[in-house]
Backbone as numpy.savetxt, mean C-alpha at the origin, in Angstrom:
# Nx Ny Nz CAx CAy CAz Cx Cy Cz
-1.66 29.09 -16.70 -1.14 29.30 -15.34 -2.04 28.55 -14.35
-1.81 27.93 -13.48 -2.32 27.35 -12.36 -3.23 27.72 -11.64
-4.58 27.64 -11.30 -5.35 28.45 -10.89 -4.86 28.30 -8.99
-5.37 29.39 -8.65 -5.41 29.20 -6.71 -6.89 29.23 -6.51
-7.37 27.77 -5.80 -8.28 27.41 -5.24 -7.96 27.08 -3.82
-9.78 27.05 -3.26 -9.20 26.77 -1.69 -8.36 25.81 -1.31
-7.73 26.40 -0.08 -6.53 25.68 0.40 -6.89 24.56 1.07
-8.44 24.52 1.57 -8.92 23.78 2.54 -9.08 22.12 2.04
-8.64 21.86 0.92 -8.52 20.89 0.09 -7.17 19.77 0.58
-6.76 20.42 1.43 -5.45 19.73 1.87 -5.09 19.50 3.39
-6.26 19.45 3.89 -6.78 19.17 5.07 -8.28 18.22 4.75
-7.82 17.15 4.23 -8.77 16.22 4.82 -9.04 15.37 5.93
-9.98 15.21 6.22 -10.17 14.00 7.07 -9.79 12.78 6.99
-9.27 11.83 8.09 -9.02 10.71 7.50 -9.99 9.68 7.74
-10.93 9.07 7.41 -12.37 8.60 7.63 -11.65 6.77 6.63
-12.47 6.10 7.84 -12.34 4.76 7.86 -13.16 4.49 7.42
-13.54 3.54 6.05 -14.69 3.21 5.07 -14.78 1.71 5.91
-16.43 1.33 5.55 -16.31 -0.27 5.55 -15.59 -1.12 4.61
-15.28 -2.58 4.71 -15.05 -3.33 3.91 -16.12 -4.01 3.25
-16.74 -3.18 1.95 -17.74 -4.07 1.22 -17.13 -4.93 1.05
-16.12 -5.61 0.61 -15.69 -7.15 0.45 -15.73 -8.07 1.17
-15.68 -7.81 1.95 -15.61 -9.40 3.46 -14.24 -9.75 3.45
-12.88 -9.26 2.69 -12.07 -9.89 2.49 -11.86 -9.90 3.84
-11.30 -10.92 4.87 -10.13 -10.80 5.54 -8.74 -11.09 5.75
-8.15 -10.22 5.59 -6.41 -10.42 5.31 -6.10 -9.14 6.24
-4.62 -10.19 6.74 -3.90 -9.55 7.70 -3.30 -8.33 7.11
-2.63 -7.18 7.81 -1.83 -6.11 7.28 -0.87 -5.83 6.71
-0.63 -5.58 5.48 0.50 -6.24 4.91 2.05 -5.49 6.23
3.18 -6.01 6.49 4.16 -5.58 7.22 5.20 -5.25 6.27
6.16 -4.00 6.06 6.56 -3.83 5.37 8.40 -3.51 5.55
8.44 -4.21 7.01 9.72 -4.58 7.24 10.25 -5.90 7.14
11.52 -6.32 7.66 11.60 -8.09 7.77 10.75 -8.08 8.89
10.09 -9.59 8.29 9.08 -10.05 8.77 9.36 -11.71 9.77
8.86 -11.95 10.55 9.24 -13.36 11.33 8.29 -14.08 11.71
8.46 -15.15 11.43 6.90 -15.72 11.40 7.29 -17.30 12.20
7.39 -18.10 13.24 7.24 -18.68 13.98 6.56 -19.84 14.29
6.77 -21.00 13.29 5.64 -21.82 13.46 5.95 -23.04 14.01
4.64 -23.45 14.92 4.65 -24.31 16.03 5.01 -26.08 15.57
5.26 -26.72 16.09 5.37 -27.82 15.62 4.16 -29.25 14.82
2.65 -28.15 15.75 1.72 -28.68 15.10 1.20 -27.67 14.04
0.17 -28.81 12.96 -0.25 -27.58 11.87 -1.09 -26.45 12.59
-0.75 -25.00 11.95 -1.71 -24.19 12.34 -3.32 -24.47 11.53
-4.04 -23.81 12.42 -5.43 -23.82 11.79 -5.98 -22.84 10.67
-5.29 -22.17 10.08 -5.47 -21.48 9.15 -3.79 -20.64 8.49
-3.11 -21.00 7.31 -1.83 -20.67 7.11 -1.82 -19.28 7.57
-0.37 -18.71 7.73 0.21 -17.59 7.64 0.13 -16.44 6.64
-0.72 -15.67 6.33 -0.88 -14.88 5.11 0.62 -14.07 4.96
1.04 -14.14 3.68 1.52 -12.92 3.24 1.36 -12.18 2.17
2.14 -10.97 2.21 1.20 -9.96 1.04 2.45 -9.87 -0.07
1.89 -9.74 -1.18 2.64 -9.61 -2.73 1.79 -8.84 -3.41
2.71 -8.59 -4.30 2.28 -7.37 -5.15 2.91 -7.61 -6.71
1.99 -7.20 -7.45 2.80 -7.30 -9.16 3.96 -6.63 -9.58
5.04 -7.10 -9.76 6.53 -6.70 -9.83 7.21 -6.47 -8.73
6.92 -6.86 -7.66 7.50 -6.32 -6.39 8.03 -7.88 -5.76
9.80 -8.21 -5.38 9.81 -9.24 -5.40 9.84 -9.42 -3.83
8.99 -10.61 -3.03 9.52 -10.70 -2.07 10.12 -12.44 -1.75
10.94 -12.19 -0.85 12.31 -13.32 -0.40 11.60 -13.91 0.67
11.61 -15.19 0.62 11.27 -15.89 1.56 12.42 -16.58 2.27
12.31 -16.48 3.77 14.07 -17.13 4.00 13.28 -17.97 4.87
14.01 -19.52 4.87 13.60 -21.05 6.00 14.80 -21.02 6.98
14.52 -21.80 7.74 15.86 -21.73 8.92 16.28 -23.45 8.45
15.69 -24.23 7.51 16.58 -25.28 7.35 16.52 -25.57 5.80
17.48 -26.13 5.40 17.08 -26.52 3.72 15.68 -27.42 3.34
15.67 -27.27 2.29 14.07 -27.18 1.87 14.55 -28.68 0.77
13.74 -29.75 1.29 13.96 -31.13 0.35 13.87 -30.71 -1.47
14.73 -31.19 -2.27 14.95 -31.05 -3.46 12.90 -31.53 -4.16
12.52 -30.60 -5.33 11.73 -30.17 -5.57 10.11 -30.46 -4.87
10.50 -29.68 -3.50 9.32 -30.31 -2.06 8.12 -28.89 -2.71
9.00 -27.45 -3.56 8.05 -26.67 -3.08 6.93 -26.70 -4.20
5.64 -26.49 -3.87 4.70 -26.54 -4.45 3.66 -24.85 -3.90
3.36 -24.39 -5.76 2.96 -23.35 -5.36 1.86 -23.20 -6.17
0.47 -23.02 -6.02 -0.66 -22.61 -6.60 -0.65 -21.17 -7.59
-0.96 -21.70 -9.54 -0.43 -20.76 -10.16 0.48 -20.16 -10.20
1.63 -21.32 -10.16 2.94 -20.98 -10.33 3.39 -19.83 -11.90
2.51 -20.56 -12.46 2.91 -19.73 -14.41 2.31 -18.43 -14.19
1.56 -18.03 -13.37 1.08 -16.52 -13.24 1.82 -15.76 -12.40
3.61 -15.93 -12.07 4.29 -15.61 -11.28 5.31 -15.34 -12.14
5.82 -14.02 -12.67 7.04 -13.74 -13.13 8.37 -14.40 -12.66
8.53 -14.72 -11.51 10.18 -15.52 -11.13 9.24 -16.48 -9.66
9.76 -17.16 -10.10 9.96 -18.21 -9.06 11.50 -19.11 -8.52
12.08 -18.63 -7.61 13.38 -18.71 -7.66 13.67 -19.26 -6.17
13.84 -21.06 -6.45 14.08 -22.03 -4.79 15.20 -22.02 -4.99
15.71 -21.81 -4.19 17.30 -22.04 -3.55 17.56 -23.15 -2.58
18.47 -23.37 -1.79 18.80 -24.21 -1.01 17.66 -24.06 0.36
17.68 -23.09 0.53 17.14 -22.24 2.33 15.95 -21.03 1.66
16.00 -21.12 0.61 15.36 -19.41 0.48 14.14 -19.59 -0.67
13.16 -18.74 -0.90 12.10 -18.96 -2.16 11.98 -17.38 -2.88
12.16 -16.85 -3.61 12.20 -15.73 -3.91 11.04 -15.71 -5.23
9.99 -14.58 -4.77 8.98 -14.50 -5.50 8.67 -13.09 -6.48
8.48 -13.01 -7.76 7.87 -11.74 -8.22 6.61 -12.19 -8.72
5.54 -11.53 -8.56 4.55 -11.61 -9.08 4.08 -11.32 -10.47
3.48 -11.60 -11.15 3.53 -10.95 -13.14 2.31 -10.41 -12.77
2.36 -9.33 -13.36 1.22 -8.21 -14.37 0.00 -8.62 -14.20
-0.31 -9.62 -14.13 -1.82 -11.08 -14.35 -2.46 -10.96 -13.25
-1.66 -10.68 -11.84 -2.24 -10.72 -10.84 -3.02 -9.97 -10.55
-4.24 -10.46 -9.67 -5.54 -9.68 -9.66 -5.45 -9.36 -8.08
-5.88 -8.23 -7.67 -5.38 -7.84 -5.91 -6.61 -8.81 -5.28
-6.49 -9.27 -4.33 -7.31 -10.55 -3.50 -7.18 -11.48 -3.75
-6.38 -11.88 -5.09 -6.27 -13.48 -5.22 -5.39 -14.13 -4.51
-5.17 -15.46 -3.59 -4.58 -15.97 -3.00 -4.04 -17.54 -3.69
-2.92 -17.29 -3.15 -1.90 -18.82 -3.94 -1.38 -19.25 -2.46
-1.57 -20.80 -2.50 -1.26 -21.44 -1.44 0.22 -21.72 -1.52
1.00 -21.99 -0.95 2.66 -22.00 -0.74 2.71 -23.61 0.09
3.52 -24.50 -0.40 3.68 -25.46 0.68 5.16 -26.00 0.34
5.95 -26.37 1.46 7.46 -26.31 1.34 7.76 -27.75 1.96
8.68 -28.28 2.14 8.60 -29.70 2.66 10.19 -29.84 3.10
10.57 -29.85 4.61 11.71 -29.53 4.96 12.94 -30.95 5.03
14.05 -30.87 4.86 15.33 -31.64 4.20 15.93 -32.38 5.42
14.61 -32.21 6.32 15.73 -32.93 7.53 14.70 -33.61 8.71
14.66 -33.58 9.93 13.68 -34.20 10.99 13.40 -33.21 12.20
12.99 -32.35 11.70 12.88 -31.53 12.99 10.89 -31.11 12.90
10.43 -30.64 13.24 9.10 -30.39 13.62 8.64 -29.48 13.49
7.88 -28.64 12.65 7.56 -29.38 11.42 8.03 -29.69 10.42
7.23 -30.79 9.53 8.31 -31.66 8.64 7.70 -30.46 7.25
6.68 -29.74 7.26 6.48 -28.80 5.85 5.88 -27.57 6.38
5.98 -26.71 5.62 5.42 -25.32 5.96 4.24 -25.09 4.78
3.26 -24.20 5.15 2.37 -23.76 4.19 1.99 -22.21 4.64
2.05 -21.76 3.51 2.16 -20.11 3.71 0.69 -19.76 2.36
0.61 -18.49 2.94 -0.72 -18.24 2.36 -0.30 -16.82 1.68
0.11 -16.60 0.22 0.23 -15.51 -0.50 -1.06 -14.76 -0.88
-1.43 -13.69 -0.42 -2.73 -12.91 -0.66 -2.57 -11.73 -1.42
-2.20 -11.51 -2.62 -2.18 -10.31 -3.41 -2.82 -8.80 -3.01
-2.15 -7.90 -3.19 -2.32 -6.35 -2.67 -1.93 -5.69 -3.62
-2.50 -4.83 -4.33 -2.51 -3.65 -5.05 -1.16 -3.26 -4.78
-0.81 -2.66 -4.12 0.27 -1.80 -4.14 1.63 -2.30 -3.25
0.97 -3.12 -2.42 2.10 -3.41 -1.03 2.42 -5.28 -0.60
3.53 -5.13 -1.05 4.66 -6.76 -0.78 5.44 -6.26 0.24
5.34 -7.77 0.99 6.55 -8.17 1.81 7.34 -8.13 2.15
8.41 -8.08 1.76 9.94 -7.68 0.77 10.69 -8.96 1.45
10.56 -9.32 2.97 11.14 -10.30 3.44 11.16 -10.73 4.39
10.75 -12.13 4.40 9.49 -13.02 5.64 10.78 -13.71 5.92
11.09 -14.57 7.12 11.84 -15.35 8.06 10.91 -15.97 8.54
11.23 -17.53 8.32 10.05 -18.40 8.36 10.99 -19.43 9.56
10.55 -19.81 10.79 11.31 -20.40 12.05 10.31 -21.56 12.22
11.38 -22.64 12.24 10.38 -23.76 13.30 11.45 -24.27 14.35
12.38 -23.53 14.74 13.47 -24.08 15.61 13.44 -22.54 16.70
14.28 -22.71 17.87 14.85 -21.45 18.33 15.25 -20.52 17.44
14.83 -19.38 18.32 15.57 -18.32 17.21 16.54 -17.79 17.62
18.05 -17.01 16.69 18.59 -16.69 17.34 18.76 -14.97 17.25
19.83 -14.57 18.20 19.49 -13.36 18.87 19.40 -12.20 17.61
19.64 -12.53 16.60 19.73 -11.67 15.61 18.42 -11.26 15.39
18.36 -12.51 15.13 16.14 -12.25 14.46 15.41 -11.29 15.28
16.03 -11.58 16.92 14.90 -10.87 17.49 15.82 -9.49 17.56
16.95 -8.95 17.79 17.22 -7.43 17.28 16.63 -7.30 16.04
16.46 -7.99 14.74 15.52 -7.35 13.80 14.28 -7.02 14.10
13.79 -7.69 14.71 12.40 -7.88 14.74 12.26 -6.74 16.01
13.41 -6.53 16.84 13.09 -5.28 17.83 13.14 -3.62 17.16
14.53 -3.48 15.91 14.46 -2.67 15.39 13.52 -2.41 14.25
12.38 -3.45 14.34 11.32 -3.19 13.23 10.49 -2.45 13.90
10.52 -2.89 14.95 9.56 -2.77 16.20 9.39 -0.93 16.40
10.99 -0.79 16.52 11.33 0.71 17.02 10.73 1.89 16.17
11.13 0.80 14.85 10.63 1.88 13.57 9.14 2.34 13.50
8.70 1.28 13.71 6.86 1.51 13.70 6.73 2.63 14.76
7.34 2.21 16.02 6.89 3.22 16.60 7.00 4.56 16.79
8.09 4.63 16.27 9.09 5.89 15.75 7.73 6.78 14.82
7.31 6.14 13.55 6.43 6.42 13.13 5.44 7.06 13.63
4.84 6.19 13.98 3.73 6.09 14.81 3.80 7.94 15.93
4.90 7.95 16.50 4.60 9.14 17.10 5.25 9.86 16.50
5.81 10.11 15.05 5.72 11.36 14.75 4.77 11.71 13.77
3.37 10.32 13.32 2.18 11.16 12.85 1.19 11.09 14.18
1.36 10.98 15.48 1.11 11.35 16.18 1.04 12.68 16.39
2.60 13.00 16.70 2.97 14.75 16.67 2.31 15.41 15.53
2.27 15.08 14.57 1.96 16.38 13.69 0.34 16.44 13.76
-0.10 15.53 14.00 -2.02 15.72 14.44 -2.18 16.45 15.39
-0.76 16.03 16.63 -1.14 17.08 17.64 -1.17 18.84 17.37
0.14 19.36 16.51 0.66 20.14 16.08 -0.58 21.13 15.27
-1.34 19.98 14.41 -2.47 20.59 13.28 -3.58 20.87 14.52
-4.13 20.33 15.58 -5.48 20.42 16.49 -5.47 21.82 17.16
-4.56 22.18 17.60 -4.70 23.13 18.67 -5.39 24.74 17.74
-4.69 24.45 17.00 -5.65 25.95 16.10 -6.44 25.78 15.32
-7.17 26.85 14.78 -8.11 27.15 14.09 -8.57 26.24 12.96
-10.02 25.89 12.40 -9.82 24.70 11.32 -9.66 26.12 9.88
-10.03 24.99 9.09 -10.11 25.54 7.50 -9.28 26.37 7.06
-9.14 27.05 6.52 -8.16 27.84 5.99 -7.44 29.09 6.67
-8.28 29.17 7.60 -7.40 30.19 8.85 -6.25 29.54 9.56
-6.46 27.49 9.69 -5.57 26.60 10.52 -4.57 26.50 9.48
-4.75 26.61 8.05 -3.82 26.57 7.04 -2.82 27.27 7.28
-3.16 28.67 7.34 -2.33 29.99 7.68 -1.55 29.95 9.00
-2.12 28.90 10.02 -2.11 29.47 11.30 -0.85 28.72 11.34
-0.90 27.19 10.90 0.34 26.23 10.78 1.80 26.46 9.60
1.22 27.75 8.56 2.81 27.67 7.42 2.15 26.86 6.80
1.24 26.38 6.39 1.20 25.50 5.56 0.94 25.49 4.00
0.72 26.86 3.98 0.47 27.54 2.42 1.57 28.11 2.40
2.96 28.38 3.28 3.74 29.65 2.53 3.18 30.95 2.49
3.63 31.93 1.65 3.56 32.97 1.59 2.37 33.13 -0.12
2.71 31.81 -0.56 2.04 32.22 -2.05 0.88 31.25 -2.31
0.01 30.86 -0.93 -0.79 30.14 -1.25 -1.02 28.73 -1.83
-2.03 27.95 -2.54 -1.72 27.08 -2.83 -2.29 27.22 -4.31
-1.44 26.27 -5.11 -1.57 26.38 -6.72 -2.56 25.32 -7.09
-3.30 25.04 -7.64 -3.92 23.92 -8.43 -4.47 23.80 -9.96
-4.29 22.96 -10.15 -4.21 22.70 -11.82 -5.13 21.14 -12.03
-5.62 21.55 -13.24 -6.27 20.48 -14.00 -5.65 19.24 -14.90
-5.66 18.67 -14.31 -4.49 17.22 -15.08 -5.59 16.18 -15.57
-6.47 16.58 -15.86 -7.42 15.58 -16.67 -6.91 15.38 -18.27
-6.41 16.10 -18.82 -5.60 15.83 -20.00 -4.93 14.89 -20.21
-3.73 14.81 -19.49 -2.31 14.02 -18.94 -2.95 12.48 -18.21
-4.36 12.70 -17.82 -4.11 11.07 -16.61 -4.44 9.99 -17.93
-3.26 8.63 -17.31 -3.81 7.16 -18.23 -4.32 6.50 -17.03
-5.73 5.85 -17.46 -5.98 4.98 -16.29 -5.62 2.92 -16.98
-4.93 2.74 -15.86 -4.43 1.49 -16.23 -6.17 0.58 -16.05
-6.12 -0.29 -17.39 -7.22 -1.09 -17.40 -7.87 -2.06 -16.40
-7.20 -2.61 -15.66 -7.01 -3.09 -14.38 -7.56 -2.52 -13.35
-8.17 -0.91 -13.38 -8.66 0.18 -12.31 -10.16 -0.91 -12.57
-10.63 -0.78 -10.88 -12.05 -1.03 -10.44 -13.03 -0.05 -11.14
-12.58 1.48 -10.67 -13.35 3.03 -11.26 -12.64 3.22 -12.27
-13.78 4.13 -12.95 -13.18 5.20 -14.19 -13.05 6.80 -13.35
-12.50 7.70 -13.72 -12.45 8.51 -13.38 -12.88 9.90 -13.93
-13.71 10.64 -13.49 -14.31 11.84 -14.05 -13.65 13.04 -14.41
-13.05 13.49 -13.32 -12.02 14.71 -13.03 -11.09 14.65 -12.30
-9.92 15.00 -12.49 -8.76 15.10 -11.69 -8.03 16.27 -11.59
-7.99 16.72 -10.03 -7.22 18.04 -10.20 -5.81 17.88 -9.14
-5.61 18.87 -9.22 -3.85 18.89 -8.42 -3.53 19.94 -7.63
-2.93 20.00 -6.41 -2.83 21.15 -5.55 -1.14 21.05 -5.13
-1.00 22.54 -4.74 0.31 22.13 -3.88 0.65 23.57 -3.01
1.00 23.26 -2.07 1.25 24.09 -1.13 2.79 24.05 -0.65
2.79 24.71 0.51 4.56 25.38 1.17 5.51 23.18 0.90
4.58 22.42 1.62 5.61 21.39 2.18 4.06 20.61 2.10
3.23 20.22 1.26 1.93 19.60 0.91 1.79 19.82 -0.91
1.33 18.33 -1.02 0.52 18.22 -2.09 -1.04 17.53 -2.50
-1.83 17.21 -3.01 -2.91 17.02 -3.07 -3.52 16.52 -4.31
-4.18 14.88 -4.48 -4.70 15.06 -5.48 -6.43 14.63 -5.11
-7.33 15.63 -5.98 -8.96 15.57 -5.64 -9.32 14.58 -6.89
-9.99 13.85 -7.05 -10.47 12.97 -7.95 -11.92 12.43 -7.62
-12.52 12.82 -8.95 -14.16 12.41 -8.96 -14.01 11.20 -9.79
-14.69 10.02 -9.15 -14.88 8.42 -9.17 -16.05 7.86 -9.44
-15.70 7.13 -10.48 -17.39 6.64 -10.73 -16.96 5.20 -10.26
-18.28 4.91 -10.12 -18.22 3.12 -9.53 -19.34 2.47 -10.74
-19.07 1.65 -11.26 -20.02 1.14 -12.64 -21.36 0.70 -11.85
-22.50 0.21 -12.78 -23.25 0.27 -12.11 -23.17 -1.34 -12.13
-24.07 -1.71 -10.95 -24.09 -2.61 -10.04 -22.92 -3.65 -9.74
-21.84 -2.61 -9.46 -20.63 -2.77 -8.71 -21.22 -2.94 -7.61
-20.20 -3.70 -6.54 -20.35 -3.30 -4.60 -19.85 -1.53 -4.22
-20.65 -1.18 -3.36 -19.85 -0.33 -2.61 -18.13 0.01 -2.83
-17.52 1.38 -3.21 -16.36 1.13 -2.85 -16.12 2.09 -2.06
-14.78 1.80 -1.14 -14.39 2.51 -0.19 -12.77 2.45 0.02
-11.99 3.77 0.04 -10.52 3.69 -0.50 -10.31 3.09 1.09
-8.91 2.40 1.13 -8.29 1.95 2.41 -6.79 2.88 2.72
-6.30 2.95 1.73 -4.72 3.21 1.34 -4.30 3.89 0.03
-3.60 4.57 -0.28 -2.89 4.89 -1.20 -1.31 5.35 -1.49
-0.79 4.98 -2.73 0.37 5.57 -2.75 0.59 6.20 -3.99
1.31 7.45 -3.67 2.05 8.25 -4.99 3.51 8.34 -5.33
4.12 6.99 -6.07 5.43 6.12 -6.79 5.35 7.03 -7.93
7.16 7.79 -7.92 7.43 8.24 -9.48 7.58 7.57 -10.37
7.02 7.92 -11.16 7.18 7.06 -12.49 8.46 6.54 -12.93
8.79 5.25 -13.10 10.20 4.77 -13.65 10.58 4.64 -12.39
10.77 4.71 -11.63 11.24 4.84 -10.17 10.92 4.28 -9.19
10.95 2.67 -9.31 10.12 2.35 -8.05 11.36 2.33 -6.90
10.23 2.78 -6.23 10.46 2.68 -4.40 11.00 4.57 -4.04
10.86 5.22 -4.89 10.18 6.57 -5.02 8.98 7.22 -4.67
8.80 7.16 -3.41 7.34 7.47 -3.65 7.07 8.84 -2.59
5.87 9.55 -2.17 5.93 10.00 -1.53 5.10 9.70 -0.28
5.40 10.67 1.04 4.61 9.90 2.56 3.38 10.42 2.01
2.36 9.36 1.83 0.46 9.70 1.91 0.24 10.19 3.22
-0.41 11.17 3.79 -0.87 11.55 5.03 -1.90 11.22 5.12
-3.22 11.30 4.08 -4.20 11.30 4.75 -4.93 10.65 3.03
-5.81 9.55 3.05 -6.79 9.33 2.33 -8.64 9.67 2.79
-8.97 10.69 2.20 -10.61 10.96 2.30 -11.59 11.24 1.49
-12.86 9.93 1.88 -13.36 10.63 1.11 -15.22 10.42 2.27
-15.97 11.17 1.47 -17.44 11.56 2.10 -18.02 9.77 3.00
-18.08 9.41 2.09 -18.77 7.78 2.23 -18.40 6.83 0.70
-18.90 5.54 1.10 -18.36 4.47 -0.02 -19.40 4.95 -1.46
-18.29 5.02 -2.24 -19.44 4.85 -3.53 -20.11 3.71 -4.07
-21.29 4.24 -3.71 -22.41 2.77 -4.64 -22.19 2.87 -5.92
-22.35 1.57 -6.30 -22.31 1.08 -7.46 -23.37 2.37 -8.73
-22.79 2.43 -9.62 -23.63 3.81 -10.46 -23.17 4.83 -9.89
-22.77 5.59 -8.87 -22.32 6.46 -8.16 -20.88 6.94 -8.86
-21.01 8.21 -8.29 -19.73 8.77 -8.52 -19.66 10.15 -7.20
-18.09 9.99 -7.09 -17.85 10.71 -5.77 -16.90 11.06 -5.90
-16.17 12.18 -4.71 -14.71 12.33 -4.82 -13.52 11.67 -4.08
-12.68 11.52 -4.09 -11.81 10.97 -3.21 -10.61 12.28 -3.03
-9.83 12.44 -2.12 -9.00 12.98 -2.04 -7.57 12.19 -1.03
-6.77 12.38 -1.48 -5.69 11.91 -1.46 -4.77 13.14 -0.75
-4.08 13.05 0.17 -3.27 14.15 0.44 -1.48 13.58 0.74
-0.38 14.37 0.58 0.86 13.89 0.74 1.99 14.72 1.20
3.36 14.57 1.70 3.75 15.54 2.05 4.86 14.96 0.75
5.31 16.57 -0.02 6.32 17.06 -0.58 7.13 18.01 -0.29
8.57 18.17 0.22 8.97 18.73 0.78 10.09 19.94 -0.51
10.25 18.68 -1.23 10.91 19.06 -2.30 10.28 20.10 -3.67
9.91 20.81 -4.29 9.11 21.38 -5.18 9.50 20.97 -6.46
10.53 20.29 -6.59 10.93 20.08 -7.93 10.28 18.78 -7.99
9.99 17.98 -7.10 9.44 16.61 -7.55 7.88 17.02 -7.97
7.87 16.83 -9.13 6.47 17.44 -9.67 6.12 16.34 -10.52
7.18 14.99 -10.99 6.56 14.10 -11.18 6.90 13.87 -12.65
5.65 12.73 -13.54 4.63 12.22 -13.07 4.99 10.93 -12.21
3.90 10.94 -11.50 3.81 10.34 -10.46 2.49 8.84 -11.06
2.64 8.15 -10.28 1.30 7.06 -10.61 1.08 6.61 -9.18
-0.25 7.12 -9.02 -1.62 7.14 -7.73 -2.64 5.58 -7.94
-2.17 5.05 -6.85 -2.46 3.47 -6.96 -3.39 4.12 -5.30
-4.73 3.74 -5.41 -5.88 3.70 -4.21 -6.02 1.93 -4.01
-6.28 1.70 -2.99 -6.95 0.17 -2.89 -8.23 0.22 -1.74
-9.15 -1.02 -1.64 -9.87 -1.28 -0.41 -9.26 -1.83 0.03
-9.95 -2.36 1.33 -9.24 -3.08 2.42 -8.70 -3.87 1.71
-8.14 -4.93 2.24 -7.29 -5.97 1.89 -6.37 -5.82 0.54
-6.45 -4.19 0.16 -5.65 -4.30 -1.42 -6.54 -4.43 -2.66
-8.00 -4.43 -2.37 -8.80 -5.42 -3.75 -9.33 -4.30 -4.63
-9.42 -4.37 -5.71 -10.36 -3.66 -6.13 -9.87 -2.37 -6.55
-8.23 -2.12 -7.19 -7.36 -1.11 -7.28 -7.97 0.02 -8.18
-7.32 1.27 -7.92 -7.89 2.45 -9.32 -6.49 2.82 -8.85
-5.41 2.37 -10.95 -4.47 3.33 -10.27 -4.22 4.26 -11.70
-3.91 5.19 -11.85 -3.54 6.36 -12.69 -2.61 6.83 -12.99
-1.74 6.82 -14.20 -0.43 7.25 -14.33 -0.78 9.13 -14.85
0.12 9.57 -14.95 0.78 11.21 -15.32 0.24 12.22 -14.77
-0.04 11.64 -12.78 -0.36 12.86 -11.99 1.19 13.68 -11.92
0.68 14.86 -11.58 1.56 15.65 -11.76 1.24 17.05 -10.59
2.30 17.87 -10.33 1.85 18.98 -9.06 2.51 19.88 -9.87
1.39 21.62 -9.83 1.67 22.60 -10.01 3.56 23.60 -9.57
């Protein structure tokens, strides 16, 4: 049976780690995307983000000269698929999160610019899905997309606004638990899934212990992390919890925390928190963490909630 441990496990903090890597890469965007380029070369390409099995579509606003496109480690790319106007990408299994493949396209006609170069930067968990690449006017469509992308973020944006506001006003720890519904009537359950976890070989950390929580409309996973020794610093950025077999299943992450970055030889906890609204989705689930820029993944298949 499931043991009940504190509830206070599901109220973490959400604490911003450094980037031991230096990587810098832009955020991956996870709507259609529009990207705008000037007639002279830019000074550093356009990054975009890909991910292993996750395909994203590249759309041009003019046809693309018969075999103009050229792509860095093309054979380490499950599909590579040019069309007339369009480039459609999946990434293979091989890919390592931070590695970058240069993109260069070479356009079918005389307008300004005569090629594009795009900068693919690999991410653990999070692709593109679909970039709009302009070197002409745009028309009014693009920018209603690009306004209703707009809306959505912000939409977002204030309703994890609201619920921070919602969690502040009362009491902390496990009295604010009670104070918000957030345990229900029967508390919260947690269980030991160190049995059940596979860690995919590809993880940065090994993992020590893994446990599992779940509450009224919350779930939770606590995980003790080792970092090998004379690794860099690690420090989680992001995470997601995707059902198994099921992609694009996943659930909303609320909050990733943990104390400080683990040094290399170190081991620490991380906690992960999510909202489940449903109780039957109990999974398994596979918990993909990244650092900044995506690098440096720990992900774990056959989490599971009490």
């Amino acid at each position: 049976m499931p043991a009940a441990l504190p509830a206070v496990l599901l109220v973490p903090l959400l604490l911003a780690g450094p980037d031991p890597t230096g990587l810098k890469s832009a955020p991956c965007q996870m709507g259609v995307r529009h990207v705008e380029l000037p007639a002279l070369p830019l000074e550093a390409p356009v990054q975009v983000c890909i991910s292993s099995g996750q395909p994203t579509l590249i759309n041009f606003d003019g046809a693309l000269a018969p075999g103009s496109v050229g792509l860095e480690g093309e054979g380490r790319f499950a599909l590579v698929d040019a069309a007339r106007s369009t480039l459609k990408l999946v990434p293979s299994e091989k890919m390592v999160p931070g590695e970058r493949f240069r993109l260069t396209v070479r356009f079918d006609d005389t307008a300004a610019p005569a090629s594009a170069t795009l900068l693919l930067v690999v991410h653990a968990a999070q692709a593109e899905p679909l970039v709009n690449v302009y070197r002409q006017t745009r028309t009014a469509e693009s920018f209603r997309q690009q306004l209703q992308a707009k809306e959505e973020e912000v939409r977002r944006c204030q309703e994890d606004n609201a619920r921070l506001r919602a969690e502040r006003p009362g009491p902390g720890g496990l009295a604010g638990l009670l104070a918000l519904d957030l345990t229900g009537d029967t508390g919260v359950a947690a269980e030991d899934i160190g049995e059940r976890i596979t860690r995919h070989p590809s993880s940065a950390l090994e993992w020590a212990r893994v446990h599992s929580y779940r509450a009224a409309t919350r779930v939770a996973v606590r995980l003790h992390l080792a970092n090998p020794a004379g690794a860099a610093a690690w420090a989680a950025e992001g995470a997601s919890l995707v059902l198994a077999g099921r992609q694009g299943v996943e659930l909303k992450v609320l909050a990733v925390w943990q104390q400080a970055p683990i040094a290399g030889g170190g081991t620490d906890k991380v906690v992960v928190e999510a909202e489940a609204p449903v109780t039957e989705m109990r999974g398994p689930f596979i918990l993909k963490l990244w650092e900044a820029g995506g690098t440096r993944p720990v992900t774990l298949g056959g989490v599971t909630f009490p």
